[in-house]
C-alpha positions as CSV (number, residue, x, y, z in Angstrom):
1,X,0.0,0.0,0.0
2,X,1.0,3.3,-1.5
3,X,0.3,6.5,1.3
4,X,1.2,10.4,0.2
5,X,5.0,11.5,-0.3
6,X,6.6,11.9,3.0
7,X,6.5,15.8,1.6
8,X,3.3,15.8,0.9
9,X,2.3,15.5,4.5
10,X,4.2,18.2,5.8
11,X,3.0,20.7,3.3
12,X,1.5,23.7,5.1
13,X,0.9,26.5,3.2
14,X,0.4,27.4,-0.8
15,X,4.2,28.4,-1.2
16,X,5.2,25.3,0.3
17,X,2.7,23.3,-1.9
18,X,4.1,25.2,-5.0
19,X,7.4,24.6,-4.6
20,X,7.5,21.1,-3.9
21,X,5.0,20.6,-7.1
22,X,8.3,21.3,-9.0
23,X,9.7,18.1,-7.8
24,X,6.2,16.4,-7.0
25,X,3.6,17.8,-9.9
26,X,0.8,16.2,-7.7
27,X,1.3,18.5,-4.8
28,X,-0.2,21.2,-7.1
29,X,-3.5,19.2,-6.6
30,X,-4.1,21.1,-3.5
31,X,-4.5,24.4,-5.0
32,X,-6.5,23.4,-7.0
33,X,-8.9,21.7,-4.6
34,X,-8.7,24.2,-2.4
35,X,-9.6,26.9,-4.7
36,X,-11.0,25.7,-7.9
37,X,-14.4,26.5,-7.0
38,X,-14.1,29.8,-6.0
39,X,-12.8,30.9,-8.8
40,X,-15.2,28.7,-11.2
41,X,-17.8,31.2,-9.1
42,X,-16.1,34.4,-9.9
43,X,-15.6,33.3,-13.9
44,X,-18.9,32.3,-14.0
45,X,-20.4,35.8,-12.8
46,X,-18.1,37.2,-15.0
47,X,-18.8,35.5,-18.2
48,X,-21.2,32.6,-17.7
49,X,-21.2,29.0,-16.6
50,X,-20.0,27.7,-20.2
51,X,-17.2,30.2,-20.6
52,X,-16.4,29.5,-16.3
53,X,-15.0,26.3,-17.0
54,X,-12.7,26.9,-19.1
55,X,-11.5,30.2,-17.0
56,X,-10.7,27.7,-14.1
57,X,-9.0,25.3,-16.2
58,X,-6.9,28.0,-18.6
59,X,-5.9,29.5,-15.0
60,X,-4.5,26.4,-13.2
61,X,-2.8,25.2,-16.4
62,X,-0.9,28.4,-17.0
63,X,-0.4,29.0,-12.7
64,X,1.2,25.2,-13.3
65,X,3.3,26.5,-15.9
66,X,4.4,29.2,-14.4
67,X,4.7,28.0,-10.5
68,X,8.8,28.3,-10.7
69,X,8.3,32.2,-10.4
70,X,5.6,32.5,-7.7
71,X,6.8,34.5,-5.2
72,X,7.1,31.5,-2.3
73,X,7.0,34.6,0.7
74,X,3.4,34.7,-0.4
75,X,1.5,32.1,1.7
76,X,-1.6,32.0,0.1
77,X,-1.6,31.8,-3.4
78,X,-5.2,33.0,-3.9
79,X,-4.7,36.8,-5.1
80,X,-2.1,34.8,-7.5
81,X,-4.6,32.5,-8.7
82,X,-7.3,35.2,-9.0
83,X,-4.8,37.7,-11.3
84,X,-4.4,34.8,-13.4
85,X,-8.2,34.1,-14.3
86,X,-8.6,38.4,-14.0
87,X,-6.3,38.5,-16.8
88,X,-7.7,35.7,-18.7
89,X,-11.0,37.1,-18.2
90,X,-9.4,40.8,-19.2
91,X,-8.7,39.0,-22.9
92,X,-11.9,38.2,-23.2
93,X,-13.1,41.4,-21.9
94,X,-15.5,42.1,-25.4
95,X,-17.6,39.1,-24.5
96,X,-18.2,40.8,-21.1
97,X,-19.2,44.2,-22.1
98,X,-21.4,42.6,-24.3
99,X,-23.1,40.1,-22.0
100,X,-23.6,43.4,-19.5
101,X,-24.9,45.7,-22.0
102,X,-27.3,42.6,-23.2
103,X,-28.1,42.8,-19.3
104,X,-28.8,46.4,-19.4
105,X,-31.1,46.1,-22.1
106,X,-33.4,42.8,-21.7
107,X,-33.2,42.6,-18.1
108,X,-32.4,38.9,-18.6
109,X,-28.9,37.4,-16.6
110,X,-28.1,33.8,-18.0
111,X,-26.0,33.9,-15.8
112,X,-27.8,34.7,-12.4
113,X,-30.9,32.3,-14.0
114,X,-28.8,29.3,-14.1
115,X,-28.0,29.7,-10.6
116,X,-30.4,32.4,-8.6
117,X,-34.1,31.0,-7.7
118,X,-37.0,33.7,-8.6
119,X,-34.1,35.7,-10.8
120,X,-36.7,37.7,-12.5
121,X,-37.4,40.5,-10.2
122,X,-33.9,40.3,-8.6
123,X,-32.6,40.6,-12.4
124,X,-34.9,43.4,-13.4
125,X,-33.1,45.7,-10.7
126,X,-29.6,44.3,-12.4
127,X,-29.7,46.3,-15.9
128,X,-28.5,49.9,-14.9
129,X,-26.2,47.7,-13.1
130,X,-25.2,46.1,-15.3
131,X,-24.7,48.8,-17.9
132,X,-22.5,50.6,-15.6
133,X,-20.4,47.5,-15.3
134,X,-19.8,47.7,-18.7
135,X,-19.1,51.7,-19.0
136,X,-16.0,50.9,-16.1
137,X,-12.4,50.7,-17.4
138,X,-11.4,47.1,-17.6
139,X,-9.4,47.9,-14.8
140,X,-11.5,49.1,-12.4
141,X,-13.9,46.8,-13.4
142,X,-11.3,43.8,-12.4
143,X,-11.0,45.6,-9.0
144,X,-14.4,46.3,-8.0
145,X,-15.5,43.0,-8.7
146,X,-12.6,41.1,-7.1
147,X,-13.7,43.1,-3.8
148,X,-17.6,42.6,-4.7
149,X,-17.1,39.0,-5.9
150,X,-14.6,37.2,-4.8
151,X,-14.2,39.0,-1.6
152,X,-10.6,39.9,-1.7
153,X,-8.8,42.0,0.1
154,X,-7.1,45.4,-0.5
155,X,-4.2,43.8,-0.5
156,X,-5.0,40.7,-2.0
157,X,-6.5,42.6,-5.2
158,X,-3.1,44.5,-4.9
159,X,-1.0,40.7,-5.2
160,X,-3.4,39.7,-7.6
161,X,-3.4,42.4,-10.1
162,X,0.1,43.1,-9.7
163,X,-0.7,46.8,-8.3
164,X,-0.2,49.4,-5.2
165,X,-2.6,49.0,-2.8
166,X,-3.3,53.1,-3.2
167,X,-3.8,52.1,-7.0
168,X,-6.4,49.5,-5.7
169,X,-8.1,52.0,-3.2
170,X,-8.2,54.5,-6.5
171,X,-9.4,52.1,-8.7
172,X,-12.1,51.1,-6.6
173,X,-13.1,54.7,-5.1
174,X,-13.5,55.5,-8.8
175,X,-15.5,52.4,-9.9
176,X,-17.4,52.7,-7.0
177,X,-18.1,56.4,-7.3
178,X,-19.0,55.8,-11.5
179,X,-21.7,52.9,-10.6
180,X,-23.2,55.4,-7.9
181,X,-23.4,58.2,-10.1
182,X,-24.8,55.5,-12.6
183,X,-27.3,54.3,-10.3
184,X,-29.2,57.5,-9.6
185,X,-27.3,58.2,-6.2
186,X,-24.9,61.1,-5.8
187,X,-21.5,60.3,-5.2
188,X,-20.8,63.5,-2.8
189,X,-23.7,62.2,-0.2
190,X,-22.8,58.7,0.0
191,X,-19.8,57.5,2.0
192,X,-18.6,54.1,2.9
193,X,-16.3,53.3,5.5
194,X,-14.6,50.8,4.0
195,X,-13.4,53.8,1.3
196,X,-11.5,55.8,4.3
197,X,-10.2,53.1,6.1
């Protein structure tokens, strides 16, 4: 009977699991379990269910390919993994705009109705949403919705995007401030904590 690679018992941490996949490719496995489906979710918000799948798979075959440069004093390799599907999702960003102006217009989210019960009348308030979305830079898109979406940090959106964190905190005052104004709600009365801290 076969058991785990001495190693692969005494990995802790992502760094630790990336740098012994260069000597034992199956350690890699664990990132991928442990964050496949998050960022399946995120892709999948971003550009559909279909177009999800192969997001997840494109970004753990290139973060294989490329695992002898991550940066092993980074624990977690999440924000990595998440700038790798951004930027795959960044190439594709025309599909995007287009499935959020579509949204804008009908009202209709294939998206959210392949996953949200009763997504009609949560949809319906989605299309000024959704066309604001679409009027962002991609960058600032990328940022908001890695905060919105995926629920990274500052600091992790800074890691993942290869940024300052006072870039991120720009980027995301300004997207923020643009889908207010976009909404109907003006930007100099509304204030969120989150923006000073």
């Amino acid at each position: 009977m076969s058991g785990p690679p001495p190693q692969a018992e005494r990995v802790a941490n992502d760094a630790e699991a990336v740098a012994g996949s260069l000597e034992q490719p199956e350690l890699f496995a664990r990132l991928y379990d442990r964050y496949a489906p998050d960022i399946h979710r995120y892709a999948a918000r971003r550009l559909g269910e279909a177009a999800a799948d192969d997001i997840t798979a494109d970004t753990f075959l290139t973060a294989f390919r490329i695992r002898a440069r991550y940066d092993r004093t980074r624990p977690s390799a999440r924000p990595w993994l998440y700038g790798i599907a951004a930027n795959l999702i960044g190439k594709q960003r025309r599909a995007e705009v287009r499935a959020l102006r579509a949204l804008a217009r009908t009202g209709h989210d294939p998206v959210a109705a392949s996953w949200v019960e009763d997504t009609d009348s949560r949809v319906a308030a989605q299309g000024p949403l959704a066309d604001a979305l679409a009027s962002l830079s991609a960058g600032d898109r990328h940022v908001l919705l890695l905060v919105a979406w995926a629920d990274l940090t500052y600091q992790e959106v800074a890691e993942a995007l290869d940024l300052p964190v006072g870039t991120v905190r720009s980027r995301l005052n300004r997207a923020r401030r643009k889908v207010r104004t976009a909404l109907g709600a003006d930007p100099a009365f509304v204030s969120d904590p989150a923006e000073v801290a």
